[in-house]
DRENGU-798071 format. One record per residue (C-alpha): residue number from 1; residue in one letter; x, y, z. Coordinates in nm, 4 decimals. Example, Ala and Ser with C-alpha at 12.3 -4.5 7.8 and 13.67 -1.06 7.14 Angstrom:
2
@n = 1, res = A, x = 1.2300, y = -0.4500, z = 0.7800
@n = 2, res = S, x = 1.3670, y = -0.1060, z = 0.7140
# end
This chain:
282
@n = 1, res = X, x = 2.2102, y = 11.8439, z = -4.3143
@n = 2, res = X, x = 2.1897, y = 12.2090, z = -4.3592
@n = 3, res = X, x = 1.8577, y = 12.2378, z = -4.1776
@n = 4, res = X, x = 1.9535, y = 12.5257, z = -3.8766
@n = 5, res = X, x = 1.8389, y = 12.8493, z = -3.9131
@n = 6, res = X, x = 1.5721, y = 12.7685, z = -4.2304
@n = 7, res = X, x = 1.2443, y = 12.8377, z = -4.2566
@n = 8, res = X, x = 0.9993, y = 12.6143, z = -4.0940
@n = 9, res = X, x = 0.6381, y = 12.5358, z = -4.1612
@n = 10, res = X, x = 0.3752, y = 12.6180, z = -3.9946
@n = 11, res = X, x = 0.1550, y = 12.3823, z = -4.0283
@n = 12, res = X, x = 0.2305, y = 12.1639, z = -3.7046
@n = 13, res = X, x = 0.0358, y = 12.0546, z = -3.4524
@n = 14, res = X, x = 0.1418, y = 11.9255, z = -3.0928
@n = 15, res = X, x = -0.0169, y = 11.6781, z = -2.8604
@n = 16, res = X, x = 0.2486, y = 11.6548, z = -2.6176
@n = 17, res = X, x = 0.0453, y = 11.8271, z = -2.3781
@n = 18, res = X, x = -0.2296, y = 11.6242, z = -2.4262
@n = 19, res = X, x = -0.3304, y = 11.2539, z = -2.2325
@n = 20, res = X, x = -0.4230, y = 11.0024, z = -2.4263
@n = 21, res = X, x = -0.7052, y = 10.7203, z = -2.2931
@n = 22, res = X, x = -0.5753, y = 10.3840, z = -2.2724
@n = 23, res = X, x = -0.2512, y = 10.3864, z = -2.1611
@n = 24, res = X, x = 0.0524, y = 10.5463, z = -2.3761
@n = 25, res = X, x = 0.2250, y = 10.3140, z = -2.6552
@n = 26, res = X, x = 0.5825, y = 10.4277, z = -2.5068
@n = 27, res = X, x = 0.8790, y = 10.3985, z = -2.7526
@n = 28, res = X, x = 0.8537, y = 10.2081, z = -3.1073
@n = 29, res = X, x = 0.9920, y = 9.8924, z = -3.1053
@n = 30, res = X, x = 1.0645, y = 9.6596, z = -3.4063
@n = 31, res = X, x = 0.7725, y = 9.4306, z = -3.3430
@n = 32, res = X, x = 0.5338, y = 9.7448, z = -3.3463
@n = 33, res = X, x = 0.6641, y = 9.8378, z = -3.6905
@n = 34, res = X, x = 0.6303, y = 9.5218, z = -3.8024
@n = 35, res = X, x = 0.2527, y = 9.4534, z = -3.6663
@n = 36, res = X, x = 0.2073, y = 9.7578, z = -3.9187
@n = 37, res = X, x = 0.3328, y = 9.6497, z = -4.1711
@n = 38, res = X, x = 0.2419, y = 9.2675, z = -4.1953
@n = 39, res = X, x = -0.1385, y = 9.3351, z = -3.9946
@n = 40, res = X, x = -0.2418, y = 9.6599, z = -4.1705
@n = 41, res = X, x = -0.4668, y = 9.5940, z = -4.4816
@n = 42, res = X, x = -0.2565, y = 9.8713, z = -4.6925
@n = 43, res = X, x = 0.0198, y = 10.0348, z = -4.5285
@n = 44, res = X, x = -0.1275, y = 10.3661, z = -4.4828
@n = 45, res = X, x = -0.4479, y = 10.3617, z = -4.3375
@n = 46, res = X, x = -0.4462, y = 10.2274, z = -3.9727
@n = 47, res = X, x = -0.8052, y = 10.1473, z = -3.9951
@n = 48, res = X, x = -0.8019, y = 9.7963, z = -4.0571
@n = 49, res = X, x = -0.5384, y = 9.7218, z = -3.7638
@n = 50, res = X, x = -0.6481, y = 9.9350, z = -3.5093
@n = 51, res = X, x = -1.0281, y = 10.0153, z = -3.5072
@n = 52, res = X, x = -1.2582, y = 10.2672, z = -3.6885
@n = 53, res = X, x = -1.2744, y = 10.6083, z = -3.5508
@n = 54, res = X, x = -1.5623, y = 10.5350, z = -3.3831
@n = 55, res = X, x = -1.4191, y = 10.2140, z = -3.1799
@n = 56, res = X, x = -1.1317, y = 10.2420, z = -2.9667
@n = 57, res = X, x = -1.0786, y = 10.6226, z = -3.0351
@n = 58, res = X, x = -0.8390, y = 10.7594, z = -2.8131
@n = 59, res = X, x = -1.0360, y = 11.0840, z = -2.6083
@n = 60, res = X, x = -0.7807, y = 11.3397, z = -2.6001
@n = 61, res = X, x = -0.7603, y = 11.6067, z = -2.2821
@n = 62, res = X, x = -0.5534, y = 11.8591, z = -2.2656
@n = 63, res = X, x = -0.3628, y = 11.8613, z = -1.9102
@n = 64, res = X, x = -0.0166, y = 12.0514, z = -1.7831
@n = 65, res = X, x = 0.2261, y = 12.2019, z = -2.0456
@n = 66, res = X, x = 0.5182, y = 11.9287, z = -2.1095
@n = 67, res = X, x = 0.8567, y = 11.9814, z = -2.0697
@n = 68, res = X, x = 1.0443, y = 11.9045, z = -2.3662
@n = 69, res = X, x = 1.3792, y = 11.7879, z = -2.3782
@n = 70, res = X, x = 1.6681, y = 11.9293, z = -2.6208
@n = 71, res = X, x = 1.7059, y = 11.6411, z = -2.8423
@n = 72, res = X, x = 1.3229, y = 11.6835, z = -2.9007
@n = 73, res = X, x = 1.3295, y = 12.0445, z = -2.9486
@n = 74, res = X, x = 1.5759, y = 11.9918, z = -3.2028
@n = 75, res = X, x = 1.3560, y = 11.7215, z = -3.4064
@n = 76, res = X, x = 1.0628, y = 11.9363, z = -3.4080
@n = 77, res = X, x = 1.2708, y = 12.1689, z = -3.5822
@n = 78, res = X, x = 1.4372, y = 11.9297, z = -3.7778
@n = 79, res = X, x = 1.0794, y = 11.8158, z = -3.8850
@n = 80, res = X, x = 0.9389, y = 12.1324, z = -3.9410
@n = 81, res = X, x = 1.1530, y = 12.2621, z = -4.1830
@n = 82, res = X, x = 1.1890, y = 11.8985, z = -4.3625
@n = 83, res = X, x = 0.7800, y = 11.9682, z = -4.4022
@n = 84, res = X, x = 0.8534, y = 12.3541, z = -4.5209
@n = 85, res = X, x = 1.0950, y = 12.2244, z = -4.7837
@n = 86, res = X, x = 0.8526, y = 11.9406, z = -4.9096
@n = 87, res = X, x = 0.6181, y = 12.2516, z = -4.9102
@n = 88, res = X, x = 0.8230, y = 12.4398, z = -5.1351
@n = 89, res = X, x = 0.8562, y = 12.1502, z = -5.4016
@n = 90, res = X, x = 0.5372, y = 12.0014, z = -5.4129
@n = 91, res = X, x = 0.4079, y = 12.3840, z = -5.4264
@n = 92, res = X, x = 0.6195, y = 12.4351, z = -5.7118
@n = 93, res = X, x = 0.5125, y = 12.1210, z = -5.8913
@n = 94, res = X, x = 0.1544, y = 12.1572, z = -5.8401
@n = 95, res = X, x = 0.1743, y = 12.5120, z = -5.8927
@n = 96, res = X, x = 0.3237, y = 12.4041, z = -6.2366
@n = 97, res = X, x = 0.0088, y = 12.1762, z = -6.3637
@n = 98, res = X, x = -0.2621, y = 12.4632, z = -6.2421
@n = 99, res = X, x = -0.2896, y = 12.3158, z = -5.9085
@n = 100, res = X, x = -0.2452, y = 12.4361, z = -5.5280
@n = 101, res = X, x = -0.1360, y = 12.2504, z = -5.2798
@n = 102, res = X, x = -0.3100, y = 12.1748, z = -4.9974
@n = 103, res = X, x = -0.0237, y = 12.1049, z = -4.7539
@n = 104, res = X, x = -0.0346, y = 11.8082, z = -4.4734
@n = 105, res = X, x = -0.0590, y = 11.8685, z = -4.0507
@n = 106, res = X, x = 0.2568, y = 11.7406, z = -3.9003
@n = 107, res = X, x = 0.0902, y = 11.5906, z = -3.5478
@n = 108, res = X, x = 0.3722, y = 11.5026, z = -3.3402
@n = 109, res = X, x = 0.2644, y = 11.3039, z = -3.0072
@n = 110, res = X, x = 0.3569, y = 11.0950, z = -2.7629
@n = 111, res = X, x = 0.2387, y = 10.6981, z = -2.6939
@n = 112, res = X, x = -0.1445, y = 10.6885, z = -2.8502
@n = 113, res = X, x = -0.3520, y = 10.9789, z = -3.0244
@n = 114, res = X, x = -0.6942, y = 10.9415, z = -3.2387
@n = 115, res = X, x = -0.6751, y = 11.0010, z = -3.5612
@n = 116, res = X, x = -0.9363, y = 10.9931, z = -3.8405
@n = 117, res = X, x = -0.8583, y = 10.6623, z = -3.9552
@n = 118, res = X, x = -0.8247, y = 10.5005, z = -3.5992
@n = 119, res = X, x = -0.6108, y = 10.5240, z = -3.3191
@n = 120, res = X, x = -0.2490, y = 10.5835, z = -3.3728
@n = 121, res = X, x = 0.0743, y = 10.4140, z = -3.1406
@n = 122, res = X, x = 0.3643, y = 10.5214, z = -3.1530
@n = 123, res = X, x = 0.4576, y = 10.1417, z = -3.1709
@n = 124, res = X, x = 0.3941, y = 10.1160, z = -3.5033
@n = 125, res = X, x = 0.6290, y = 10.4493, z = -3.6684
@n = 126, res = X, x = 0.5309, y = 10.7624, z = -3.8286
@n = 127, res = X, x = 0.2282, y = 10.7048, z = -4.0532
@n = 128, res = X, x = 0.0055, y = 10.9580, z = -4.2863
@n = 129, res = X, x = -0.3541, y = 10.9233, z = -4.2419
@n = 130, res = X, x = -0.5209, y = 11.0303, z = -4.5531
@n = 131, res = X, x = -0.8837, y = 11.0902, z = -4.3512
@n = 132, res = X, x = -0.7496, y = 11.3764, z = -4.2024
@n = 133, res = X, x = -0.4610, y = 11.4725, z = -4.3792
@n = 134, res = X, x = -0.2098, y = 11.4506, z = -4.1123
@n = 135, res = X, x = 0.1180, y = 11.2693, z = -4.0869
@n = 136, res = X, x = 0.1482, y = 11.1258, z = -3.7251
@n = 137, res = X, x = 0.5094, y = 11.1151, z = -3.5485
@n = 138, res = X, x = 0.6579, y = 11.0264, z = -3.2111
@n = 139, res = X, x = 0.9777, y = 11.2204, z = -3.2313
@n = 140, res = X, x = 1.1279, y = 10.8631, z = -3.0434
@n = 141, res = X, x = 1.1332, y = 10.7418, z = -3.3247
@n = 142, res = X, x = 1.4746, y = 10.8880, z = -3.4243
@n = 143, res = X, x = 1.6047, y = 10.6724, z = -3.1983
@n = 144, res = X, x = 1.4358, y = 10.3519, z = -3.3005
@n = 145, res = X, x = 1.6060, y = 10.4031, z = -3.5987
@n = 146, res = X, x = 1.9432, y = 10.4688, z = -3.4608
@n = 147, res = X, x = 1.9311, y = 10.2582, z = -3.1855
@n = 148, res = X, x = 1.7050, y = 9.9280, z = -3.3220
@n = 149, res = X, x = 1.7254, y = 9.9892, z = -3.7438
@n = 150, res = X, x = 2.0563, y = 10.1123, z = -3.7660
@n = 151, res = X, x = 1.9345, y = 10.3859, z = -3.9307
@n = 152, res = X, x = 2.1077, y = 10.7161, z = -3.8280
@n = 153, res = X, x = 2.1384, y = 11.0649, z = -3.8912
@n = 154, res = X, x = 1.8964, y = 11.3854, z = -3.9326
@n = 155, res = X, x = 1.9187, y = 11.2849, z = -4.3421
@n = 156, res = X, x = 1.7401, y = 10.9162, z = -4.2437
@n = 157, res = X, x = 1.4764, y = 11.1390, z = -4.0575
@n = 158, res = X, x = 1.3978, y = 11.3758, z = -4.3497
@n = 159, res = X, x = 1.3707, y = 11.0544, z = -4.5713
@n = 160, res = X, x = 1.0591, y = 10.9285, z = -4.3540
@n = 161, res = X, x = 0.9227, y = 11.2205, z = -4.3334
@n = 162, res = X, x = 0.9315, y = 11.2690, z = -4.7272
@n = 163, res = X, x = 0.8300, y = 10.9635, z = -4.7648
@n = 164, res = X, x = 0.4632, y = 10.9952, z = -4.5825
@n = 165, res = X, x = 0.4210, y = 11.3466, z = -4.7366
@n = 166, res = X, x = 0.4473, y = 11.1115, z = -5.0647
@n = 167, res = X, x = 0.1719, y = 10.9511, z = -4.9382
@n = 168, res = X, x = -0.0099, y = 11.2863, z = -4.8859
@n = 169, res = X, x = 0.0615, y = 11.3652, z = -5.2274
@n = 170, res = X, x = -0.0934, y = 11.0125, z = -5.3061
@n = 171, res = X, x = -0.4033, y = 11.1314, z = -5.1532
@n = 172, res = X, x = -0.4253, y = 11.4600, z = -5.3252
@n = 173, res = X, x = -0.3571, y = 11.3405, z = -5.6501
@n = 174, res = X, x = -0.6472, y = 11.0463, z = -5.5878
@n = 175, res = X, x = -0.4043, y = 10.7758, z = -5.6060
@n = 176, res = X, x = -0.4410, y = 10.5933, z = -5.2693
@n = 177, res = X, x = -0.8432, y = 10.6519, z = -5.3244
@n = 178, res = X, x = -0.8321, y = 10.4296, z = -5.6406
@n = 179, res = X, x = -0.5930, y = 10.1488, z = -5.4476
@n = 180, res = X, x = -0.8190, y = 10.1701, z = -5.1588
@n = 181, res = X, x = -1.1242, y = 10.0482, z = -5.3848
@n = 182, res = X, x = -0.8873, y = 9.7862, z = -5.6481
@n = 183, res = X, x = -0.7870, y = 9.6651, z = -5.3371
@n = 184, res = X, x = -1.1457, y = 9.5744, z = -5.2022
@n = 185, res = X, x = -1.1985, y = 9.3327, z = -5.4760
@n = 186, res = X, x = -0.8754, y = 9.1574, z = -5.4639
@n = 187, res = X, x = -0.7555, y = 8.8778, z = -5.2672
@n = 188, res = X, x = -0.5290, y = 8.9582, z = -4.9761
@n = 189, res = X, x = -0.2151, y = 8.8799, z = -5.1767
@n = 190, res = X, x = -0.3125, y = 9.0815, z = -5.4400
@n = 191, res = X, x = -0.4117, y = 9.3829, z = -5.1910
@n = 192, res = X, x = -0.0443, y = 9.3455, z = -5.0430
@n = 193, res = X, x = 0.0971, y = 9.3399, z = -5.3538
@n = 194, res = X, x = -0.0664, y = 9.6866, z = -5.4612
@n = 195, res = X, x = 0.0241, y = 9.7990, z = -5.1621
@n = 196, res = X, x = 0.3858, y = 9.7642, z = -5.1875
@n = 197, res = X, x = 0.3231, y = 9.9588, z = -5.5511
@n = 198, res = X, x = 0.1785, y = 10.2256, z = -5.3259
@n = 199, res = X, x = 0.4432, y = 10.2677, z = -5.0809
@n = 200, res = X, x = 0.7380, y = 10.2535, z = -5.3296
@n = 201, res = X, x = 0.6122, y = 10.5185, z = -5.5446
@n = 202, res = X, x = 0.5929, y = 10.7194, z = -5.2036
@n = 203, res = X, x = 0.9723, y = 10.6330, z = -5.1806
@n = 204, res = X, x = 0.9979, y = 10.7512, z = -5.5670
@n = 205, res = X, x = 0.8259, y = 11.1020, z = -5.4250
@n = 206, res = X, x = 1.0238, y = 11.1134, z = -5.1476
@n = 207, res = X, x = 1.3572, y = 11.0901, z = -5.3842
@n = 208, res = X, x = 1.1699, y = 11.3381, z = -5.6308
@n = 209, res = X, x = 1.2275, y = 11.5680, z = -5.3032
@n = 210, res = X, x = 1.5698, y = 11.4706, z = -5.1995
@n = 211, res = X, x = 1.6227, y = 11.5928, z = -5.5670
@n = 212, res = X, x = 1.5433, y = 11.9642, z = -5.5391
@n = 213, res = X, x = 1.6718, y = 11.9725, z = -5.1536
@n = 214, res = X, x = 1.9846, y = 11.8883, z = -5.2780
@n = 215, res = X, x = 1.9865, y = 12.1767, z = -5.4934
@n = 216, res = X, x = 1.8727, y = 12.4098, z = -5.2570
@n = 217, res = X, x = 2.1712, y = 12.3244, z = -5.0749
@n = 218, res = X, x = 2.0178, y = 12.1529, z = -4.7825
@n = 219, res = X, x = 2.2198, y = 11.8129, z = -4.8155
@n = 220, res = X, x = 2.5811, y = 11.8260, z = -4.7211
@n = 221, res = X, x = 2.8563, y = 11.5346, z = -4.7969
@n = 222, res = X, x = 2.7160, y = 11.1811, z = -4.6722
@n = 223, res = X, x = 2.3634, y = 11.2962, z = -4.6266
@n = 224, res = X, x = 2.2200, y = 11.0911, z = -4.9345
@n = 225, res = X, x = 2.4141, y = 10.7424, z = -4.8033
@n = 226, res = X, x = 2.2114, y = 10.7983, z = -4.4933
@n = 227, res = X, x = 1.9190, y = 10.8726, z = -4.6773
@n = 228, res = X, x = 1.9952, y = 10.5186, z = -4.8809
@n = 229, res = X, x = 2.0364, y = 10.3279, z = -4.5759
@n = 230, res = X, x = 1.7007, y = 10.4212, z = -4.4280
@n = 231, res = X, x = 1.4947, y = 10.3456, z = -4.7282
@n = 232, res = X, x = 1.6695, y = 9.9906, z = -4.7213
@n = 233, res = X, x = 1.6355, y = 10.0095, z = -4.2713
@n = 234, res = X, x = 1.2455, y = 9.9665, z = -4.3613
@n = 235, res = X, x = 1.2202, y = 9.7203, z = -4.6177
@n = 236, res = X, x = 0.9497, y = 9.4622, z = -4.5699
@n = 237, res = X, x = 1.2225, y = 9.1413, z = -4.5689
@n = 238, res = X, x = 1.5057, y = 9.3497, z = -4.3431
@n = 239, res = X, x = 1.2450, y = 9.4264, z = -4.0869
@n = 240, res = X, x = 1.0689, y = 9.0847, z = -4.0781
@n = 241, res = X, x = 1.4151, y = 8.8973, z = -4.0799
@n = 242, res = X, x = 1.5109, y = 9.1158, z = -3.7655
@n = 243, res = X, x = 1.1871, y = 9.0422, z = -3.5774
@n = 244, res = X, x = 1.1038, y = 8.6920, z = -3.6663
@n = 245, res = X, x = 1.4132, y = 8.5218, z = -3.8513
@n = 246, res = X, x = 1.2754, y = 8.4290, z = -4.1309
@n = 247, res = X, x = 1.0614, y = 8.6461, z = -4.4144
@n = 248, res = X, x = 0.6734, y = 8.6245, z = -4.5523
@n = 249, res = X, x = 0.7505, y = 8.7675, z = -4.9188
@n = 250, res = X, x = 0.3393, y = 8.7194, z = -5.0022
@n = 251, res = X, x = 0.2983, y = 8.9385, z = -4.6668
@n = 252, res = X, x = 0.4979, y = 9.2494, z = -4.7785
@n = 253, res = X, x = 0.3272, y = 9.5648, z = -4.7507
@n = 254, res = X, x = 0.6113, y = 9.8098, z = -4.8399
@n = 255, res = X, x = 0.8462, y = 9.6269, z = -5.0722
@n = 256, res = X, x = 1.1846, y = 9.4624, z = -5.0357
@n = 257, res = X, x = 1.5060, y = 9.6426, z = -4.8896
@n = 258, res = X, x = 1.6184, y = 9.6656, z = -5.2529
@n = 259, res = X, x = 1.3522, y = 9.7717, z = -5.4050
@n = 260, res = X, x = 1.2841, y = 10.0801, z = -5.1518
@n = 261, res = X, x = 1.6264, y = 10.2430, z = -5.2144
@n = 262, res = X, x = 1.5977, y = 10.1729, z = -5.5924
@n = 263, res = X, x = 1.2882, y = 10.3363, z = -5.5783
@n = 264, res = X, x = 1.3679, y = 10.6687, z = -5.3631
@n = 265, res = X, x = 1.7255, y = 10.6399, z = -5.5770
@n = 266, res = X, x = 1.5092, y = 10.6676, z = -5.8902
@n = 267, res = X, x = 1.3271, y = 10.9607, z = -5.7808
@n = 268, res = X, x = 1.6359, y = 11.1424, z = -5.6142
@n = 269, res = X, x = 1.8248, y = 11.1189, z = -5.9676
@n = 270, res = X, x = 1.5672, y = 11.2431, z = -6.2075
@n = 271, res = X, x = 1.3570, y = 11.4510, z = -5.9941
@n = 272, res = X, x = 1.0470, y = 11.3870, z = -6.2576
@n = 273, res = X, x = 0.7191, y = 11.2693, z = -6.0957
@n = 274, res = X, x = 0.6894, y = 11.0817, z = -6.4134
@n = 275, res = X, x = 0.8800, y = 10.8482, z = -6.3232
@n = 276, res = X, x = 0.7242, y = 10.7453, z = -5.9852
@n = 277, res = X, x = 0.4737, y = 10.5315, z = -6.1794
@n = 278, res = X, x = 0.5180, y = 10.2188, z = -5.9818
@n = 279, res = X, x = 0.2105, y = 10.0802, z = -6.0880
@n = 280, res = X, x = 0.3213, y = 10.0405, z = -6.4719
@n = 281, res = X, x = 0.5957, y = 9.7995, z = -6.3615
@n = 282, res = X, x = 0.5073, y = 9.4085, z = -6.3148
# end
C-alpha cells in the first residue's frame, strides 16, 4: 500500500497510557475471536458477551507515558490514514445525499478498555461499538492475523478497519438500530442469521471503499489479493474449523469464508452503496 506520507485523521484516541482494572487481555488469540463471534448476540455490540456498561466496566487511570515500539508506530499510522481515507469517501457519499458525516473515534488500546457497550479485550479483535461511536483496536492484532489467520499485509489491515467503519456507517444510516430491535423478537437462529446480513453488508461497505482507494492510487499490485484473503481469514466456518474442528453453520454471526469475500468483492467492483443491500437477498 501507498499509505506513507498521506494525510491522516485526526480523530484518534490512545489508551496506551492508560491501566485498565482487571487484568490486561494480552494478545488476541483465535479462541478470543471466536468467543465473539459464536457468544455475542449480534456481532457488533459487545454488550451481550461481556456486561453492560454499568457491570464489569473497566475504570481507566491514566499512569506513565508508554513507550511504543516501531512496528506500532507504524500501524497507528497505517490506521490513521486508512480512517482519513474512509473519511474522504463516506464524506463524499454522504455529502452527495445532503448529509454530513459524523466520522468514528479510532481508540487504539492495549489488553481491556470500557467502552459504551461493555468492556472491550483485545481477545476478541477490533470491534465498532455503536454506543459511543468508536472502533476499538489492539494494534497486536496485525499479528494475529499474520501469525494465527494467515492473513498478512498492511492491505488485510485496511480491510478490517473498513470493514468496522461499515459498521459505523450502519449506525449512522439507522441500520444496526432496526436489526438490534428485529432481532429482539426473533429466535436465536434467526438473530444470528440477521446478523450475518449485518456484517456482510459491512464487508460490501468496506469493498465500496477499497473501490475509490484504489483510484486514489493508494493500492499498489497484490494489495486487493490480500485484501481477499482477509475477508475469507474471518469467515464464521474458517475460524470455527481452526479452533474447534468442526463448524456450527446455525451459530454464524458473520457469514461463511465465501460469502465475506463475495461480499467485500461486490462492493470493491461497483463501488455503489446500492448494492450493499444484504438484507434483500434470502
Amino acid at each position: 500500500m501507498r499509505w506513507q506520507g498521506r494525510e491522516k485523521s485526526t480523530h484518534f484516541e490512545d489508551r496506551r497510557g492508560s491501566s485498565s482494572g482487571g487484568g490486561g487481555g494480552g494478545r488476541p488469540t483465535i479462541i478470543g475471536i471466536i468467543v465473539l463471534l459464536v457468544g455475542a448476540y449480534y456481532g457488533v455490540d459487545l454488550s451481550g458477551l461481556v456486561g453492560s456498561p454499568q457491570m464489569g466496566a473497566v475504570q481507566q487511570t491514566q499512569s506513565a507515558p508508554r513507550q511504543v515500539s516501531v512496528q506500532e508506530k507504524q500501524l497507528e499510522d497505517l490506521s490513521l490514514v486508512v480512517l482519513r481515507e474512509t473519511e474522504k469517501v463516506w464524506g463524499a457519499y454522504f455529502q452527495k445525499h445532503n448529509q454530513k458525516y459524523p466520522a468514528p473515534t479510532l481508540t487504539v488500546y492495549n489488553g481491556r478498555t470500557a467502552t459504551a457497550c461493555g468492556t472491550g479485550d483485545a481477545n476478541a479483535g477490533p470491534f465498532y461499538c455503536p454506543a459511543d461511536q468508536k472502533v476499538y483496536i489492539d494494534l497486536s492484532f496485525y499479528n494475529t492475523m499474520k501469525n494465527q489467520l494467515g492473513a498478512e499485509g498492511d492491505a488485510a489491515f485496511a480491510y478490517v478497519l473498513a470493514h468496522e467503519v461499515g459498521h459505523h456507517v450502519q449506525t449512522i444510516t439507522g441500520t444496526i438500530q432496526k436489526v438490534n430491535q428485529m432481532q429482539q423478537r426473533v429466535s436465536k437462529k434467526e438473530a444470528n442469521a440477521l446478523s450475518v446480513k449485518l456484517e456482510l453488508q459491512a464487508d460490501c461497505y468496506a469493498g465500496v471503499w477499497g473501490h475509490y482507494a484504489e483510484k486514489d492510487g493508494l493500492f499498489e499490485q497484490g494489495d486487493i489479493e490480500e485484501a481477499y484473503n482477509a475477508a475469507e481469514a474471518v469467515g464464521d466456518d474458517t475460524l470455527q474449523h481452526r479452533a474447534q474442528g468442526y463448524t456450527v453453520p446455525h451459530t454464524y454471526t458473520h457469514g461463511t469464508s465465501a460469502q465475506r469475500k463475495s461480499w467485500f468483492e461486490r462492493g470493491f467492483k461497483t463501488g455503489d452503496v446500492a448494492q450493499c443491500n444484504t438484507f434483500a437477498v434470502k
